[in-house]
C-alpha positions as CSV (number, residue, x, y, z in Angstrom):
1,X,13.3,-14.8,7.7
2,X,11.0,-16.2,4.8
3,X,12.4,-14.8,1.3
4,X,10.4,-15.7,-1.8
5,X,11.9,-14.7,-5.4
6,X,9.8,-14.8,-8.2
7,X,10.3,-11.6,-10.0
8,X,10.5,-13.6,-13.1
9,X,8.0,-16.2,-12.4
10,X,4.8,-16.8,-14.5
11,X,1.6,-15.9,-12.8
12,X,0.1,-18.3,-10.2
13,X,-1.9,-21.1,-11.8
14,X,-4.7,-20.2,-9.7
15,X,-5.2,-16.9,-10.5
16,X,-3.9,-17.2,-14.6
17,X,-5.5,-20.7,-15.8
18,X,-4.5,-21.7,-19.4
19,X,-7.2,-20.8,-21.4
20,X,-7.2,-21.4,-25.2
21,X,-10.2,-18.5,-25.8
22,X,-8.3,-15.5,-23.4
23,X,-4.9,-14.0,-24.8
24,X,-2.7,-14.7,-21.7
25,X,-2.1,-10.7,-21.1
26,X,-5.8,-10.4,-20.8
27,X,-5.2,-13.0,-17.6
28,X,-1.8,-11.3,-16.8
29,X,-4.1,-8.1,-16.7
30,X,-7.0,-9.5,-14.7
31,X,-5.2,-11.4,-11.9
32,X,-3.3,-8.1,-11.4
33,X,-6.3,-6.0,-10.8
34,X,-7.7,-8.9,-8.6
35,X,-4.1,-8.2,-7.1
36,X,-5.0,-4.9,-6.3
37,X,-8.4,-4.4,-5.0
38,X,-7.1,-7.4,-2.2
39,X,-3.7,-4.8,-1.4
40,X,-6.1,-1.9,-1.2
41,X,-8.5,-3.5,1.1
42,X,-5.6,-5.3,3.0
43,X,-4.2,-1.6,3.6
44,X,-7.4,0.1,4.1
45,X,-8.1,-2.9,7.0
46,X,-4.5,-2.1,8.2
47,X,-5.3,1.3,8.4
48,X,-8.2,1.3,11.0
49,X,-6.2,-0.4,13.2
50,X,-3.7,3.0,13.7
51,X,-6.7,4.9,15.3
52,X,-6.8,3.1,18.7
53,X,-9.4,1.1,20.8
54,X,-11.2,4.5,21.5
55,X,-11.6,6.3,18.6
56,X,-11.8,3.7,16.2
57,X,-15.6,2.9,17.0
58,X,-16.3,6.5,16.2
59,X,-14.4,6.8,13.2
60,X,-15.5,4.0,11.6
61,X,-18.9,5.5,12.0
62,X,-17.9,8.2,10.4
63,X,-15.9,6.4,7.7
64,X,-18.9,4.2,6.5
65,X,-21.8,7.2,6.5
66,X,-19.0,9.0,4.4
67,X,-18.8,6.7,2.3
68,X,-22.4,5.9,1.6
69,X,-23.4,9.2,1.0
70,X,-20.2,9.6,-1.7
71,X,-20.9,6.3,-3.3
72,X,-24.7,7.6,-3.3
73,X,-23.8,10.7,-5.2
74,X,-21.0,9.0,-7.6
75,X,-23.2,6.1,-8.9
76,X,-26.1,8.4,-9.7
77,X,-23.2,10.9,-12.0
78,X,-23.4,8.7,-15.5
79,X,-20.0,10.4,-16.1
80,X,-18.3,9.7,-12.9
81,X,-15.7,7.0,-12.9
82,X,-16.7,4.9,-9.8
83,X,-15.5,1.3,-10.8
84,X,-14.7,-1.1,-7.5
85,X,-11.0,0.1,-7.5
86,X,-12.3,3.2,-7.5
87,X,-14.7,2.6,-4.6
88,X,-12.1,0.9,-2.9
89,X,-9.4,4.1,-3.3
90,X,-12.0,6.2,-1.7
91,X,-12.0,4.2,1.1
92,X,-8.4,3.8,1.6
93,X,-8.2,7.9,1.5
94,X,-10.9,8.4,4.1
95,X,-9.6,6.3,6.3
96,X,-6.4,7.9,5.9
97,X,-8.1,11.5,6.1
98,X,-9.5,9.9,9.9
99,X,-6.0,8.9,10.9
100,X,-5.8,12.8,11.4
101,X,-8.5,14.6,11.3
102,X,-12.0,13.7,13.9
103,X,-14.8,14.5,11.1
104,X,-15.4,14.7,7.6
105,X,-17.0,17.6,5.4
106,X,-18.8,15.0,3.2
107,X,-20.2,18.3,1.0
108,X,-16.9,19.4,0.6
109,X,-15.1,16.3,-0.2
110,X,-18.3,15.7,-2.9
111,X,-17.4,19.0,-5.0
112,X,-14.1,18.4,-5.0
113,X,-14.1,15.3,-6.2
114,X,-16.5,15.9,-8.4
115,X,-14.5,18.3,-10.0
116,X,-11.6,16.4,-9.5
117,X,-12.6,12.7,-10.3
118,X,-8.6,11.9,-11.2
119,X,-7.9,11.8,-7.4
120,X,-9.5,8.7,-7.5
121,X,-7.1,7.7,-9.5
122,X,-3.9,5.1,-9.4
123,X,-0.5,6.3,-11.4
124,X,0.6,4.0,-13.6
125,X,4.5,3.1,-13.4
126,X,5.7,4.5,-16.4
127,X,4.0,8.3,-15.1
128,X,5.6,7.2,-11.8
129,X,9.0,7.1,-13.3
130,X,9.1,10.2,-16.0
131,X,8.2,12.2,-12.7
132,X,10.9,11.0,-10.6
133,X,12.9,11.7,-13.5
134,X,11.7,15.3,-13.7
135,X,13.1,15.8,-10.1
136,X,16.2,14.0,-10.9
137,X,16.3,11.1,-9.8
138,X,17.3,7.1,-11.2
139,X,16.5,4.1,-11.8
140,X,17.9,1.4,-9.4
141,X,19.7,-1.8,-11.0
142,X,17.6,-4.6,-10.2
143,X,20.2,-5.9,-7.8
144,X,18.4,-3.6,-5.3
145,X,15.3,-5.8,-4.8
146,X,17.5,-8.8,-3.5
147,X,20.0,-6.4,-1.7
148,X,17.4,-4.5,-0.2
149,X,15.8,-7.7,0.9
150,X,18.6,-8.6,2.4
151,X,19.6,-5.5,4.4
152,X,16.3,-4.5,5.1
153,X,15.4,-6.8,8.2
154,X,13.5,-4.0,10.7
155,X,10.8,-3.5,8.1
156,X,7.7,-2.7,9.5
157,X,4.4,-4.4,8.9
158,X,2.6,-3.9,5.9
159,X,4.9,-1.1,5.3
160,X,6.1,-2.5,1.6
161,X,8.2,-0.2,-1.3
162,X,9.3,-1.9,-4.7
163,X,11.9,-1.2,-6.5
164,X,12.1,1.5,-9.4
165,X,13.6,-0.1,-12.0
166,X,13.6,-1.4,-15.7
167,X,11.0,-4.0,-15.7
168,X,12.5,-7.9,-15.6
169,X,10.6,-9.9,-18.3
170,X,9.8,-13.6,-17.8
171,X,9.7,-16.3,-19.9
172,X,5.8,-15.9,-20.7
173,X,6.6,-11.9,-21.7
174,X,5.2,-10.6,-18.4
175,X,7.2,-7.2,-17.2
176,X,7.6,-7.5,-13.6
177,X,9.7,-5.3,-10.7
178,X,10.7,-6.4,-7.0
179,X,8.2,-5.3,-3.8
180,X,9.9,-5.7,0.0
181,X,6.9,-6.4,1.5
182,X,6.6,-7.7,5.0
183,X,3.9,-9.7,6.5
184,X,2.2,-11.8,9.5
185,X,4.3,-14.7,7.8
186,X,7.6,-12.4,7.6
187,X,9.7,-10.6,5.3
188,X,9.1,-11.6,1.5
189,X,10.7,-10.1,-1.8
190,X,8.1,-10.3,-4.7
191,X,7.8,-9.0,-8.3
192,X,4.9,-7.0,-9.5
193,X,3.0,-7.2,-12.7
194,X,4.2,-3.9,-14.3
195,X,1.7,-4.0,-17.9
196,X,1.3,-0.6,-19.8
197,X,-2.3,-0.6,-18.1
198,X,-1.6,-1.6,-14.8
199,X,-2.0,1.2,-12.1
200,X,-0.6,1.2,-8.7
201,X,-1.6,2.3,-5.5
202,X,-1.6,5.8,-5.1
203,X,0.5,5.8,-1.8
204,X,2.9,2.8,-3.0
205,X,6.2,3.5,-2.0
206,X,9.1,3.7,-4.3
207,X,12.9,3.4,-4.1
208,X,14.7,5.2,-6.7
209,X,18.5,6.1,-7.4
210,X,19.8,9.8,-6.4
211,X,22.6,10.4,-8.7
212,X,26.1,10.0,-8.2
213,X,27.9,13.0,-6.5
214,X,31.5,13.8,-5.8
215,X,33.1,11.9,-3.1
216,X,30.5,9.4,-2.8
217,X,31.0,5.6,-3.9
218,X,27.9,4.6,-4.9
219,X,24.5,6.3,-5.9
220,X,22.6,6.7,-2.7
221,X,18.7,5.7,-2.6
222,X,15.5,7.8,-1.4
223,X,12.4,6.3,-1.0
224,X,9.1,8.1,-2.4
225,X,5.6,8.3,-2.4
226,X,4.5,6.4,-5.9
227,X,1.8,9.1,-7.1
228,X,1.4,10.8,-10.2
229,X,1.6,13.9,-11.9
């Protein structure tokens, strides 16, 4: 079982080059949103191929005329956010929409997103957290990445959670927090870039902390949906 730590590692030379004229959280910031756009296609990818040799033909058809005609409509509204990531998030969430449902109400989904733009929308950790917080649960010590990591040996593919937790600083200043991911090449603990601006993946999973009850040892931990408020 592959296990990478590097929760307090700087950023890979290859996405962060020195560069005397870019402050380094301006890189920090750009090789995380590089970061991802690549986990949002790689899960939108992974997500077609849930629908099965016989219907995916069809609702990929579907998927991409959805998609056109939305893009269409959202480029031509000045006031519409409807950046790549956001492109990229709409894609993700139709494809989801077509792991259950066999069509798509394209008017619909226009007006209500229209009027709703902030569903295209990532959380960003720290809106993540205070809401967890409002239904009562913790923070994990960070000894639950590794531990997790450890334990955690059946995880399926693609199907990664990090950690919630108080971010781990490195030596260059960059907050960062464990992700269990698990790929083609196995079962890997990272650390992701947690900035004040960085957003995550609406569907990211999170582990938190329930709180300590009577006749239990240790805090207990719950897994949840990482979206926001």
């Amino acid at each position: 079982m592959p296990l990478l730590e590097h929760p307090t590692s700087q950023p890979p030379k290859d996405k962060f080059p020195k560069s005397p004229d870019v402050p380094s959280e301006a890189l920090a910031k750009e090789g995380f949103q590089q970061s991802h756009l690549a986990n949002l296609e790689e899960e939108y990818q992974h997500t077609l191929t849930t629908y099965g040799s016989e219907a995916r033909p069809k609702k990929e058809r579907l998927l991409n005329d959805a998609f056109h005609t939305l893009s269409q409509i959202f480029t031509a509204h000045q006031d519409f956010p409807f950046s790549m990531r956001e492109q990229a998030i709409l894609k993700l969430k139709l494809a989801r929409y077509l792991q259950r449902e066999d069509s798509i109400d394209v008017n619909t989904l226009r007006d209500a997103l229209l009027e709703t733009p902030k569903f295209l929308k990532d959380a960003t950790t720290k809106e993540i957290f205070d809401k967890a917080k409002e239904l009562g649960l913790e923070l994990c010590p960070p000894e639950t990445g590794p531990e997790l990591r450890l334990k955690d040996t059946e995880q399926s593919l693609y199907n990664g959670y990090c950690i919630a937790m108080e971010s781990i600083i490195d030596r260059n200043g960059y907050p960062y927090v464990f992700d269990l991911v698990c790929h083609d090449s196995g079962l890997w603990l990272n650390g992701v870039w947690v900035g004040p601006e960085s957003r995550l993946i609406s569907a990211e999973k999170f582990v938190f902390r329930l709180p300590a009850q009577a006749g239990l040892s240790s805090p207990s931990h719950k897994a949840t949906e990482g979206r926001g408020k």
